[in-house]
SEMI-415023 format. One record per residue (C-alpha): residue in one letter; x, y, z. Coordinates in pm, whole numbers, padded with zeros to 5 digits, always signed. Example, Ala and Ser with C-alpha at 12.3 -4.5 7.8 and 13.67 -1.06 7.14 Angstrom:
2
A+01230-00450+00780S+01367-00106+00714
***
This chain:
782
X+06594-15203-03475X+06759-14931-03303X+06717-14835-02893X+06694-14453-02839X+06852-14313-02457X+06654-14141-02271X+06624-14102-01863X+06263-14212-01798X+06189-14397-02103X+06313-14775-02216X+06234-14722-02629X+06251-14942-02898X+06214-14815-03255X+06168-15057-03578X+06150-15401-03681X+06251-15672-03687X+06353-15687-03364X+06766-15796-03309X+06628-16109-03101X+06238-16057-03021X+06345-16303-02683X+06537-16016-02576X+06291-15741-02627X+06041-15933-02473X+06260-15963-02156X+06362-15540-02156X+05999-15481-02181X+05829-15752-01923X+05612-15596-01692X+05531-15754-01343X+05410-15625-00988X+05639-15892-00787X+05311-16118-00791X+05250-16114-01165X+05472-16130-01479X+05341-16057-01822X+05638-16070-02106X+05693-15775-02375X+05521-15999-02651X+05399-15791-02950X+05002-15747-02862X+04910-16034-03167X+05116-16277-03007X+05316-16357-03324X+05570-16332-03391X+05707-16453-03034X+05991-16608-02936X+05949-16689-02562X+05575-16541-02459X+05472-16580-02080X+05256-16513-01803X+05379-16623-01446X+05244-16621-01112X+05481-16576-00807X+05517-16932-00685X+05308-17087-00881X+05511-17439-01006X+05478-17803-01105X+05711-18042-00994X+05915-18339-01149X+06150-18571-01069X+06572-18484-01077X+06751-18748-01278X+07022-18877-01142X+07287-19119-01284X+07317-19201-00902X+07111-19110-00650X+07305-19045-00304X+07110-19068+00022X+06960-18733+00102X+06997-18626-00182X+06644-18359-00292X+06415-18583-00542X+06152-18305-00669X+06215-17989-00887X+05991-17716-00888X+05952-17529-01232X+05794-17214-01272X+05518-17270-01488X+05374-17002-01723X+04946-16938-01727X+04713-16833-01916X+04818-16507-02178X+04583-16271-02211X+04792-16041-02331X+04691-16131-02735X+04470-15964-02960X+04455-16049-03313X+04307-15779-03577X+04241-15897-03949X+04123-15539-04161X+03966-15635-04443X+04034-16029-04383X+04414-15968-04395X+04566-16075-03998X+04796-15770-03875X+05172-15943-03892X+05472-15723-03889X+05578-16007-04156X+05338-15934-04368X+05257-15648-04532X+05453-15376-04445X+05508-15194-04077X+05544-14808-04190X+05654-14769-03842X+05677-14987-03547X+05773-14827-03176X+05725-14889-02826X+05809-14742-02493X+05825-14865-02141X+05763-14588-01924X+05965-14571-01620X+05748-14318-01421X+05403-14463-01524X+05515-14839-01560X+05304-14852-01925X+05415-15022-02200X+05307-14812-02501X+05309-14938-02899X+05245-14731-03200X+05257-14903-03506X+05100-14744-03877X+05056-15117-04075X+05009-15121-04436X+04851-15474-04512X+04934-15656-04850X+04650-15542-04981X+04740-15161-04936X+04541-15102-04650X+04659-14917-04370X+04570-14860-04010X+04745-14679-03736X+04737-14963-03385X+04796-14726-03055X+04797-14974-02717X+04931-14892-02354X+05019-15228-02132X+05010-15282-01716X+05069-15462-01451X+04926-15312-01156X+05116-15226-00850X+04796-15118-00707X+04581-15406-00739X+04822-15675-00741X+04588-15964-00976X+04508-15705-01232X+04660-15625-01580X+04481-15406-01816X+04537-15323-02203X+04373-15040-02404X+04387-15132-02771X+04316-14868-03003X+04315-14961-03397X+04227-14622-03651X+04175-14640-04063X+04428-14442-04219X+04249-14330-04552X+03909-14498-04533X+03644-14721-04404X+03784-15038-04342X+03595-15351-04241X+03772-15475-03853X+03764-15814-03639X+03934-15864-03328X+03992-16167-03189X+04101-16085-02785X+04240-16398-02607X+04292-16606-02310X+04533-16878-02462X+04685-17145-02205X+04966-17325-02446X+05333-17364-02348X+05539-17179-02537X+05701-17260-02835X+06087-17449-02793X+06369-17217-02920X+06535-17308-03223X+06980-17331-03161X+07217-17459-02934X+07104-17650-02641X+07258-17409-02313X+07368-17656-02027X+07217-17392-01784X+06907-17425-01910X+06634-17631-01796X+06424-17849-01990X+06095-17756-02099X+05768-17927-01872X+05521-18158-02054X+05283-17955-02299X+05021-18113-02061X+05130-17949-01728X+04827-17753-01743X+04507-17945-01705X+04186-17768-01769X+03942-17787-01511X+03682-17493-01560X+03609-17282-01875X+03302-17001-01824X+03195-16695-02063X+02991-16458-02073X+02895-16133-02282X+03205-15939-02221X+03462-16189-02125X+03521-16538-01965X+03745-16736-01745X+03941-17004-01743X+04069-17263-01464X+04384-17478-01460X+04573-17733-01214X+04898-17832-01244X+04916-18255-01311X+05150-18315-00989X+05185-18018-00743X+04781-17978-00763X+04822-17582-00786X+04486-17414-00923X+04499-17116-01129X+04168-16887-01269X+04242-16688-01526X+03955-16383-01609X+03926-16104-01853X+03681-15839-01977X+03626-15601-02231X+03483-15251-02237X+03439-15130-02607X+03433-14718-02721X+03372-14648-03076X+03254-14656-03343X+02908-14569-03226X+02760-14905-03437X+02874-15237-03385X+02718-15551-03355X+02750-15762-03010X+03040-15973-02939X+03084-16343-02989X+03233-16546-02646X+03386-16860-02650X+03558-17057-02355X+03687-17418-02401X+03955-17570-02254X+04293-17367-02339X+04173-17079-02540X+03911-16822-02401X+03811-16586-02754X+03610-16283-02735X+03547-16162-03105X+03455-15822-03246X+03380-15742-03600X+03286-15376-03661X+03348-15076-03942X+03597-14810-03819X+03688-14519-04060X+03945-14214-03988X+03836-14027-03685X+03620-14332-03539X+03826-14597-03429X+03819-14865-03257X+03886-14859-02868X+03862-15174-02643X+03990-15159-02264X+04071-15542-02164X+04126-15607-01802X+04253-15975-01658X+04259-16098-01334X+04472-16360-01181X+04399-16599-00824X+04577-16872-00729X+04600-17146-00479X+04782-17449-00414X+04454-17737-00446X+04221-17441-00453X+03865-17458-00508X+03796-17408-00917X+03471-17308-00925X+03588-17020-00604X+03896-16915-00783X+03669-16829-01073X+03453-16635-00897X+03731-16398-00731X+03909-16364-01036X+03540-16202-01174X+03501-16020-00891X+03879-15829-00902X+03756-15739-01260X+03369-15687-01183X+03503-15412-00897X+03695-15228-01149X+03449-15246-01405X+03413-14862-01359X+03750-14712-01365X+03884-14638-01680X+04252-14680-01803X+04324-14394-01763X+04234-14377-01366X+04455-14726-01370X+04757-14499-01518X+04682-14248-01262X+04728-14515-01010X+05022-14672-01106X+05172-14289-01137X+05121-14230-00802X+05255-14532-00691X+05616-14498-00890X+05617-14168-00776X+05645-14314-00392X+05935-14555-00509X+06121-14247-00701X+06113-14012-00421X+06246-14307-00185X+06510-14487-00498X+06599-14249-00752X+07018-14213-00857X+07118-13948-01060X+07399-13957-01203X+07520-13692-01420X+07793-13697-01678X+07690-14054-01827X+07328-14050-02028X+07324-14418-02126X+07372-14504-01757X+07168-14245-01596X+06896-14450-01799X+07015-14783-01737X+07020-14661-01368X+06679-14609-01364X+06554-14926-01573X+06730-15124-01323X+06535-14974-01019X+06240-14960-01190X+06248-15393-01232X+06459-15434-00898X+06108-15278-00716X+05870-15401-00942X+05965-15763-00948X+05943-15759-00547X+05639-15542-00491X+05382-15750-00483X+05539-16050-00330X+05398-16111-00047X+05468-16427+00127X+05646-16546-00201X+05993-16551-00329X+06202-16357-00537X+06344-16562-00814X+06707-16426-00984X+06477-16376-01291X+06209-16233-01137X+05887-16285-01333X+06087-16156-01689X+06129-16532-01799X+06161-16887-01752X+06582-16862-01667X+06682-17082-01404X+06294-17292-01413X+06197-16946-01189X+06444-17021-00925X+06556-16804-00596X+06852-16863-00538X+07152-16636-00243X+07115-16376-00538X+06803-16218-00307X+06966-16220-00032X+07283-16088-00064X+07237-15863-00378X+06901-15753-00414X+06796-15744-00044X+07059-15453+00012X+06900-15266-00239X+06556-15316-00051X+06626-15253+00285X+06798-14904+00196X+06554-14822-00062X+06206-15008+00003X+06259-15144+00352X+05898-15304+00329X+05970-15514+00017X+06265-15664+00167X+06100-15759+00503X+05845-15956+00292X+06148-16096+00135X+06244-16225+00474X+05965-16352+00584X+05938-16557+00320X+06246-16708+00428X+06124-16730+00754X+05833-16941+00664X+06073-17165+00482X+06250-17283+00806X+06033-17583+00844X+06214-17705+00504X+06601-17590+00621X+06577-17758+00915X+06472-18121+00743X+06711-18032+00513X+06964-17988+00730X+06848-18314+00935X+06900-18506+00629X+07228-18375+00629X+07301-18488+01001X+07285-18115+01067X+07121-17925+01334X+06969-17606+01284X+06844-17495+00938X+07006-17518+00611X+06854-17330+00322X+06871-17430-00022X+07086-17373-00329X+06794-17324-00515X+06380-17308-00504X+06089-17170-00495X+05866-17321-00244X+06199-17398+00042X+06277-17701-00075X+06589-17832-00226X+06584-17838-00587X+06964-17854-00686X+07050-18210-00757X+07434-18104-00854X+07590-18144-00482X+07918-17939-00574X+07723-17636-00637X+07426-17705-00454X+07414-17956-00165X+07774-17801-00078X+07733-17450-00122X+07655-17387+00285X+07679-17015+00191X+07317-16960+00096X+07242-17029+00466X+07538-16734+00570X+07333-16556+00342X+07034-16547+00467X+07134-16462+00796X+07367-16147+00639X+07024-16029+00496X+06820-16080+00837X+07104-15906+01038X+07154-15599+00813X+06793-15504+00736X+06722-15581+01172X+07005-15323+01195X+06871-15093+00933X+06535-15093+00997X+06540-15063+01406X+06188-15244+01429X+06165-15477+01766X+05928-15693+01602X+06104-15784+01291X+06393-15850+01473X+06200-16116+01714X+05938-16283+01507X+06211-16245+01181X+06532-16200+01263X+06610-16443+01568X+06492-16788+01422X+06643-16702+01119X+07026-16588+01336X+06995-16877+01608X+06859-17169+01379X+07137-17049+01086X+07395-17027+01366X+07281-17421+01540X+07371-17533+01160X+07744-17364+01173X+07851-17493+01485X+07749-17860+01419X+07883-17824+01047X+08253-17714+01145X+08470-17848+01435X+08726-17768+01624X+09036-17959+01487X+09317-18009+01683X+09574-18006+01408X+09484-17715+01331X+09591-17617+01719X+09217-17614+01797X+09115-17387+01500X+08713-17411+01374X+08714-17547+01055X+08435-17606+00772X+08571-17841+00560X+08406-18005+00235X+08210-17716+00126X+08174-17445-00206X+08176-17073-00207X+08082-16787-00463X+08313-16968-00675X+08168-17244-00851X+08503-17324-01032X+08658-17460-00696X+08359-17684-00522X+08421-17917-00243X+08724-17718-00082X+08811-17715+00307X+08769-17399+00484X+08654-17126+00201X+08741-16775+00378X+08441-16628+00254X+08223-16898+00423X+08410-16928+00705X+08436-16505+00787X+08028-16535+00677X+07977-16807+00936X+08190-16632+01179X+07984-16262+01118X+07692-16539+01142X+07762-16685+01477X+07865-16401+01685X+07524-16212+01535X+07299-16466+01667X+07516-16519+01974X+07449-16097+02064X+07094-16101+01950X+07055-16372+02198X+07242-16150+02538X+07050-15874+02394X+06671-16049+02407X+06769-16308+02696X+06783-16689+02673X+06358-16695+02768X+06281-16499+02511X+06481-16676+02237X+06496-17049+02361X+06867-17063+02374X+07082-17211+02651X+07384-16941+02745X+07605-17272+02715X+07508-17310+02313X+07570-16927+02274X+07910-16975+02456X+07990-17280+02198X+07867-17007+01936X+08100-16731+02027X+08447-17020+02067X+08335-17118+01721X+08339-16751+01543X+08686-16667+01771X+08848-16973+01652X+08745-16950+01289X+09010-17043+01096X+09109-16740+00802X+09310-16874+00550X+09672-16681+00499X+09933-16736+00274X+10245-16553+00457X+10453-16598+00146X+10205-16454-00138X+10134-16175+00160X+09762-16273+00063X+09472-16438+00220X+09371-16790+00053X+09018-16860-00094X+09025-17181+00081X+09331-17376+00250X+09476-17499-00123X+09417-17296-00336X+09767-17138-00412X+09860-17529-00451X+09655-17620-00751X+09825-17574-01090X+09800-17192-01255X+09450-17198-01581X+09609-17178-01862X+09441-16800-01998X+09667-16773-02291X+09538-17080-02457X+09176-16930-02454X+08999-16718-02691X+08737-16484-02632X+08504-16734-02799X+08579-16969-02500X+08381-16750-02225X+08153-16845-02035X+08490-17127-01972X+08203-17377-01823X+08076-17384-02165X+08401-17491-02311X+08619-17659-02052X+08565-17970-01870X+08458-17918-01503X+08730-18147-01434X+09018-17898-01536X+08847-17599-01365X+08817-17795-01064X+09226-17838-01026X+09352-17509-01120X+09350-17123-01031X+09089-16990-01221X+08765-16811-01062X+08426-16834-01177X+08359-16491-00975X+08381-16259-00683X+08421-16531-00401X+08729-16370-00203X+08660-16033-00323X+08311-16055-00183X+08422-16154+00145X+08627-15822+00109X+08275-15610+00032X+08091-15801+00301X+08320-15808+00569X+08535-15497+00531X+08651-15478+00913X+08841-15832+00852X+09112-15688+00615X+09329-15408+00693X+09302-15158+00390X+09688-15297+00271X+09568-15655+00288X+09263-15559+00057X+09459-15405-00194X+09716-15699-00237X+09390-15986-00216X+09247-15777-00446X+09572-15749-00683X+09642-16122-00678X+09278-16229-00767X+09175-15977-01043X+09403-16173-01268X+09204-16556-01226X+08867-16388-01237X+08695-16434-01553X+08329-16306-01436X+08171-16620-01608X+07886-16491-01363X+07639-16225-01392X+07705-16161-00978X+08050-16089-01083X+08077-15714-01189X+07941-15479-00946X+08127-15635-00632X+08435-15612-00822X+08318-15191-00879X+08286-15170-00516X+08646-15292-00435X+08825-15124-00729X+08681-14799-00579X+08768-14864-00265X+09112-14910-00325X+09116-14591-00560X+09100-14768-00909X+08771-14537-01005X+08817-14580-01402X+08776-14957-01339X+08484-14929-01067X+08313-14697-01349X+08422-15013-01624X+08275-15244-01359X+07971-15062-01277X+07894-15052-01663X+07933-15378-01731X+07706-15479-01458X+07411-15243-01559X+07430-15295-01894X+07411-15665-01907X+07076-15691-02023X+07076-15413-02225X+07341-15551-02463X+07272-15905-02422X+07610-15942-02302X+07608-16308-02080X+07374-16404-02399X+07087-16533-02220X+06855-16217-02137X+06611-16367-02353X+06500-16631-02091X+06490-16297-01810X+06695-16011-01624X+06947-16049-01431X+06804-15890-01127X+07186-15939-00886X+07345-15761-01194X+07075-15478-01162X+07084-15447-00798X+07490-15508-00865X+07477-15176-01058X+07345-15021-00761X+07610-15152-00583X+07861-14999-00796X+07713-14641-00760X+07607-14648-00387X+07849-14883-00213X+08148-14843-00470X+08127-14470-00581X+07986-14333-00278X+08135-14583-00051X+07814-14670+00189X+07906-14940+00455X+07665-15066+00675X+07782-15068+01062X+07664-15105+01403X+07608-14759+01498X+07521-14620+01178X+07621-14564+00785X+07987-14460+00626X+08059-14311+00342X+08395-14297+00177X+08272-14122-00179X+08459-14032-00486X+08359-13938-00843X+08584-14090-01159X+08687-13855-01401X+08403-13757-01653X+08115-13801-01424X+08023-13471-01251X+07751-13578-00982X+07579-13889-00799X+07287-13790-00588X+07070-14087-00450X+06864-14151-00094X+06837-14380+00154X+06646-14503+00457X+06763-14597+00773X+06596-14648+01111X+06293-14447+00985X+06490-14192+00851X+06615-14051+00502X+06935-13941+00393X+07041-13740+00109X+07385-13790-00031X+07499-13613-00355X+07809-13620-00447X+08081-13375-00663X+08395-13463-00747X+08516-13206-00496X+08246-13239-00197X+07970-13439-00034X+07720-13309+00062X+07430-13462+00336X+07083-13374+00408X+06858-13510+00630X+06518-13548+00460X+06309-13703+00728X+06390-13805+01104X+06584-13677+01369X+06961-13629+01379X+07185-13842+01259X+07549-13921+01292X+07744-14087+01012X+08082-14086+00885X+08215-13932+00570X+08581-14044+00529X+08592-14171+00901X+08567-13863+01016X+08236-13835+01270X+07941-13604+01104X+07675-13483+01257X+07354-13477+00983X+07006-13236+01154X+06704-13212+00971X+06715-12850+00754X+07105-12859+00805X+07274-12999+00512X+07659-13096+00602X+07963-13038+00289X+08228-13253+00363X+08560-13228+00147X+08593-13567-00056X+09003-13645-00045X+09215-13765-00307X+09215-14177-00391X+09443-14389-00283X+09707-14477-00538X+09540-14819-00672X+09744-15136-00698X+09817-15252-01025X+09483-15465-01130X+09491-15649-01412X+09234-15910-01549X+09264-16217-01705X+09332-16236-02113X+09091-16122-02323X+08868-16050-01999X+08943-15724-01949X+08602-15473-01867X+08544-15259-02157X+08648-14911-02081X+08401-14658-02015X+08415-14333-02133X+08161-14007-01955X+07841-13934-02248
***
């Protein structure tokens, strides 16, 4: 099978597919509510099929070997519903099966400005009969339940005889054959889903499930709207249980074929009301009964055109990532649509990875994206967070906390990490969460976010630092969070983690302004617990190593005993995989960005000499075992002049998925690489930073790529930036004046007034190398 380049389109020609788990991943569609996987439109062969619903989950018990006391006791696992998406065709008897027969050609195309998932395939049967199978696939931005189909099967040289079997089918999927991944979870009970209503009727049906435990009630509808040939007998309907079958047997012939529009609807609701559910899932479809798929196309046009005039990055010089550019906006707004009061899980709704998990991914990587590109979707984001606070706070009580701690990882706000090192400890998620709240309050300069959103979030977060740390004397009175795990899951369990503590400290002296700025009536917080806030973030204690000239991850790190890199092969990566936790626990080896990060996220906190030695001394001991990894790195190689590797970084961060490279796209995208890629371009390339009293760009092209040009909102506004290797240039699309900087030099952007800025020389780069064997492949322009 080969992939063909091109800007708008995602295009896959021949079969067999490389790994059909993969494909069905690049070509999932979903609105941010509802996921449908790329499975072939017969549903065989699949390797991982799937339809999810945003939050919708079953929960089971985490095993422990010993259970500690407060410890989380239920997991919540995404659970996959009804498929609708299959429609069998036998011609002449014979089933249509790409391995059978013969496929005389086999192509589809996700379209990135329509958000349709067309298929042509000509099928020559073993019999010698052949037919030519158009369809188009969506998920609907527009109406948020719906997807639709439009199957279209032709004769090639004669009359043929035609049945079509279209399908509701609720079965788990089938387990995947090879080695058992450790990151994986395992698969539910094949009876998660228990039927509980099954209705048809003449030109569709519906069925209803509950999950056994969490009691969540799911109706699954479709319908059918058949054109051509101008005979055909009536259909045959048939609910039970887990399959719903609508069947079709008619006589096509060349120039009269066969064309059925199905449509499905999806409604959901924790203990809902079967016999209700069914009914609203029939009237979604019964309302669009009249509107053809084409009108549905239409829709969805207009609606991608709204997120490309807002999103788009061009970048010229580079084809395969001026498409890979694209594909990653397109899923980084279409898995967060549609939300709405739910979560964003690191997958999305592409797959099953992670049991449908959210983890700080949202937060810190894909919310950025949001608030400068699709400032709604990312307040949703946060108010689902916000609703969530009910569940931080008791898990922060069963902590002996105050405030609110969020979790490692869920879906519904609870804790569902049972591994404390990575979970219970990693107080970060909680730093993250507030980062997100404060940056998109700052972008978005709307008074009501920032009081019904953004102050629980900052003041409970903040109540949760200051009872966490303390001040210790032997440290001369320094604050000090001791006992916790950063970004880098390699070194868990570690006192005083500079990027927690600098997050913390941006943390506490956020919610401690927010609170002068609204008053201690409106917010509910005594001026002495603000004054406790601000001692806390001026005393945080920033790990320094005066000797190595660096700063420390945490206090002992540059103690523990230097990873032995030499001894590994290439074969040995991802090193959790291969290595006992125990050794990468003791020595200098890191997972990912943790340190680095902190450099991205809290650039004021580092002098621009300090960043380029950190940055020097851990390139070597990062082995990007983690997806998150890439882009951040991008960002910091650009900034201290290194473009060749920010353009190697920002590569390998877009193209994760695309090349299968972390070897687990088949269970879903990696959304924080996607919105990492972003990163790279807008944050490393063009150098945005986020401040106080406005944006700052520091941009520079490497050599080979001629011209980045992308938008973004802030405070209501839109700004153009495109970028030459020799200028910058700024335009104010929308709003009133603006003032930014562009180098740190003060700019002044008015509507109809673009600004051209010279773009200086780099820096000369310190000398970065990586790891053995982990080394970025270079990139080279085209």
């Amino acid at each position: 099978m080969s992939r063909q380049v091109a800007p708008w389109e995602h295009r896959e020609e021949g079969w067999p597919l490389d790994d059909p788990a993969v494909s069905e991943t690049m070509l999932a569609l979903t609105n941010g509510y509802l996921g449908v996987r790329g499975t072939l439109d017969e549903g065989s062969p699949a390797a991982t099929p799937g339809t999810y619903l945003a939050g919708f989950h079953e929960v089971r018990d985490i095993p422990y070997a010993e259970r500690g006391h407060g410890d989380p006791e239920l997991d919540q696992v995404l659970v996959g519903v009804a498929d609708g998406t299959r429609i069998r065709l036998l011609v002449e008897g014979k089933p249509l099966d790409l391995r059978s027969g013969a496929p005389v050609h086999h192509e589809r195309v996700l379209d990135l400005r329509t958000g349709v998932l067309a298929r042509a395939v000509r099928w020559r049967s073993p019999r010698g009969d052949e037919v030519e199978l158009r369809s188009r696939r969506l998920v609907s931005l527009v109406h948020r339940e719906l997807a639709a189909l439009e199957y279209v099967v032709e004769p090639v040289r004669g009359p043929l005889q035609l049945l079509v079997h279209s399908e509701l089918v609720a079965e788990p999927p089938p387990s995947r054959s090879g080695a058992v991944d450790p990151r994986a979870s395992p698969p539910l009970p094949r009876d998660t889903l228990v039927p509980r209503l099954a209705e048809d009727w003449a030109d569709g049906a519906v069925l209803v499930h509950e999950t056994r435990r969490s009691r969540y009630v799911v109706a699954a509808a479709m319908v059918h709207h058949v054109l051509g040939p101008a005979r055909r007998p009536s259909p045959v309907v048939r609910a039970d249980g887990a399959v719903a079958r609508w069947s079709l047997a008619v006589r096509a012939a060349p120039g009269r074929p066969l064309r059925i529009v199905k449509l499905l609807a999806y409604h959901w609701a924790p203990r809902g009301d079967p016999g209700t559910l069914a009914r609203q899932a029939r009237e979604t479809l019964e309302g669009l009964r009249g509107r053809g798929f084409d009108a549905l196309v239409d829709a969805e046009r207009e609606a991608l055109d709204a997120v490309w005039l807002r999103a788009d990055i061009q970048l010229d010089g580079d084809p395969e990532l001026q498409h890979a550019l694209r594909y990653a906006t397109f899923q980084l707004h279409r898995n967060a649509a549609r939300s709405e009061g739910r979560a964003i899980p690191a997958k999305g709704l592409t797959g099953p990875g992670y049991s449908g998990h959210t983890f700080w991914d949202m937060d810190i990587f894909l919310l950025p994206v949001l608030t400068h590109c699709a400032p709604r979707h990312a307040e949703e984001a946060l108010r689902w967070r916000a609703s969530t606070l009910p569940q931080a706070r008791d898990k922060a009580s069963r902590l002996g906390l105050r405030g609110a701690a969020f979790p490692w990882r869920t879906i519904a706000g609870e804790e569902c990490s049972g591994y404390l090192p990575a979970g219970t400890a990693a107080f970060h998620v909680t730093a993250a969460v507030a980062h997100a709240a404060a940056r998109h309050a700052s972008a978005a300069g709307d008074e009501r976010f920032e009081r019904e959103i953004a102050t629980p979030l900052l003041v409970e977060t903040a109540r949760m630092w200051r009872s966490l740390g303390h001040h210790d004397p032997r440290r001369g009175g320094r604050f000090s969070i001791d006992g916790v795990t950063g970004p880098d899951e390699y070194s868990p369990l570690v006192d005083n983690n500079l990027y927690t503590n600098l997050m913390a400290q941006a943390n506490l002296r956020a919610a401690a302004d927010l609170v002068d700025r609204l008053g201690a009536a409106a917010t509910g917080v005594d001026p002495d617990e603000v004054r406790a806030w601000r001692a806390a973030a001026d005393a945080m204690t920033i790990p320094y190593d005066g000797e190595l000239g660096v700063h420390l991850q945490d206090e002992d790190f540059a103690r523990h005993a230097p990873f032995d890199f030499a001894a590994r092969s290439p074969e040995d990566y991802p090193l959790l995989l291969h290595v006992p936790y125990f050794e990468l626990y003791r020595r200098q080896v890191v997972k990912q960005a943790d340190l680095v990060l902190a450099m991205a996220l809290c650039p004021g906190s580092f002098t621009p000499e300090e960043k380029r030695r950190n940055l020097a001394y851990y390139e070597p001991l990062t082995v990007r075992d983690s997806s998150l990894s890439a882009g951040t790195q991008a960002v910091l190689a650009a900034e201290v002049g290194d473009l060749q590797l920010a353009y190697d970084y920002l590569a390998e961060a877009l193209l994760l998925d695309h090349h299968d490279t972390a070897s687990n796209t088949a269970d879903g995208l990696h959304l924080a690489a996607l919105a990492g890629g972003w990163s790279a371009v807008v944050e490393g390339l063009a150098g945005l930073r986020q401040r106080r009293d406005g944006l700052a760009f520091a941009p520079r092209l490497p050599r080979g790529l001629r011209r980045i040009a992308f938008r973004t909102e802030l405070r209501g506004g839109r700004l153009e930036v495109e970028v030459f290797p020799e200028v910058t240039v700024y335009r104010l699309l929308a709003g009133t004046t603006v003032e930014i900087e562009h180098h740190g030099e003060r700019v002044r952007v008015a509507e109809a007034a673009p600004v051209r800025r010279a773009n200086p020389p780099p820096p000369a780069p310190p000398p970065l190398r990586q790891p053995p064997g982990r080394h970025p492949r270079r990139r080279r322009p085209g």
